[in-house]
N, C-alpha and C positions, 0 to 999 in steps of 0.2 A: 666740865664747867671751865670757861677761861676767865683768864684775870683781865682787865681793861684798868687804863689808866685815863682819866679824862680831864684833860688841860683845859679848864673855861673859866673866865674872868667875872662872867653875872652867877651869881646863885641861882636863882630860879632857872636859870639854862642848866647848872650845873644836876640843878636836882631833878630837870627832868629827863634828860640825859641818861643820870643815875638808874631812876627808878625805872625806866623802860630797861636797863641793859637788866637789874634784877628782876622785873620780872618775864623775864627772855631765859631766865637760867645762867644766870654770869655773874660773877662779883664784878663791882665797880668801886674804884675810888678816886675821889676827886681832890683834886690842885686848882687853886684861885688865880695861878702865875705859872710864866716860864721859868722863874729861876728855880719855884717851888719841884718844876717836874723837871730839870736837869738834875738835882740834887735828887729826885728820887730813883731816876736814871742812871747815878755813878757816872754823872757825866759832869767833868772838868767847865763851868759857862767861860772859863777865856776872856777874851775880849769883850763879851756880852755882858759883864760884871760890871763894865765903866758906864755901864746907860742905865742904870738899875739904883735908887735912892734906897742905900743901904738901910735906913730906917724903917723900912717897912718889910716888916715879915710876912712869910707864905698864910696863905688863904686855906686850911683843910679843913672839909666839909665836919670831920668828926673830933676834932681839935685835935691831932695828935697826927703826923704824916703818915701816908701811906707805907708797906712794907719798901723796902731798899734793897732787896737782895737782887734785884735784875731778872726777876721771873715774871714777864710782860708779855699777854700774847697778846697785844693791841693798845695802840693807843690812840686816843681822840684828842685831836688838835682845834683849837681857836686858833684863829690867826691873827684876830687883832685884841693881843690883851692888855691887861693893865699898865705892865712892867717892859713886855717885849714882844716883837712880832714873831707869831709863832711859827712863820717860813722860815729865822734866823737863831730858831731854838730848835727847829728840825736841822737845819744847818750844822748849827753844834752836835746834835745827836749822832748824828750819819759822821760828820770827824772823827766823832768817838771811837767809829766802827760799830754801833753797834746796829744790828740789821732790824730789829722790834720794827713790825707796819705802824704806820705813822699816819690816819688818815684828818686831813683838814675836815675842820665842821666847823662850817663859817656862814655869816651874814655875806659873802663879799660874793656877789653871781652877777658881777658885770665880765664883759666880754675879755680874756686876759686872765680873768683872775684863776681859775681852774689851771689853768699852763702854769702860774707864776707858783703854783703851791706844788706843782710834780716837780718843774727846776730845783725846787729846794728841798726837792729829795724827799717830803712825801707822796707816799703812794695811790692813796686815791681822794677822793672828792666828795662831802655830801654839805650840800647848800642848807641854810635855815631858813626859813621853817622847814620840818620836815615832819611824815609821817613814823607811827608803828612799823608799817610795812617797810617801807625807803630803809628804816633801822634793821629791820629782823634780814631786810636782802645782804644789806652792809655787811652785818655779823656773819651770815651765812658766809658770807665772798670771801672771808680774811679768817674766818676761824675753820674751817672747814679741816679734814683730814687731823 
């Protein structure tokens, strides 16, 4: 069973996101924001802190943040969230050093947009809407071995 971490700024994406990764055989847990999943990543946001209205707190699905200990074999990206674009919260990530797959799950499937989410250092790509199956291939690809 892997752990997934899943970065999405609407709830109703978040939860269903969620509820396919569990019932695929996986834990899932959800962040409403990027700064929400930098901080659960032990990741420093830097510079990404001055774009961010410090009055508003993280978004988690179950009231309480996800585990912090840095034990992530995946995580799902939004790219356009509430607080920050999530090509420049993978940016921070990959800084960090830290190697976690990082894959965008985005509204954004115009021509460009798929390059502009690998330049920023995540690793792959799955467009919304999307199916079970397009999911259960994803998981396959990046959790495997």
């Amino acid at each position: 069973m892997a752990r997934i971490l899943i970065v999405e700024d609407d709830a109703d994406s978040r939860l269903l996101i969620r509820t396919m990764i569990e019932k695929l055989g996986h834990e899932a847990f959800a962040v409403g924001d990027g700064m929400g999943a930098l901080g659960i990543l032990g990741v420093d946001p830097g510079e990404l802190a001055a774009d961010v209205d410090p009055t508003v707190g993280s978004v988690f699905d179950d009231g309480e943040p996800p585990p912090t200990d840095g034990n992530w074999d995946l995580v799902l990206m939004d790219v356009v969230l509430s607080d920050l674009d999530g090509r420049d919260v993978c940016r921070q990530i990959r800084a960090a050093g830290r190697d976690v797959p990082v894959v965008a799950v985005t509204g954004l499937a115009m021509s460009g947009d798929r390059e502009s989410c690998l330049e920023a250092g995540m690793d792959d790509y799955m467009a919304k809407p999307f199916t079970v199956d397009v999911m259960t291939d994803l998981l396959t690809a990046w959790l495997q071995g």
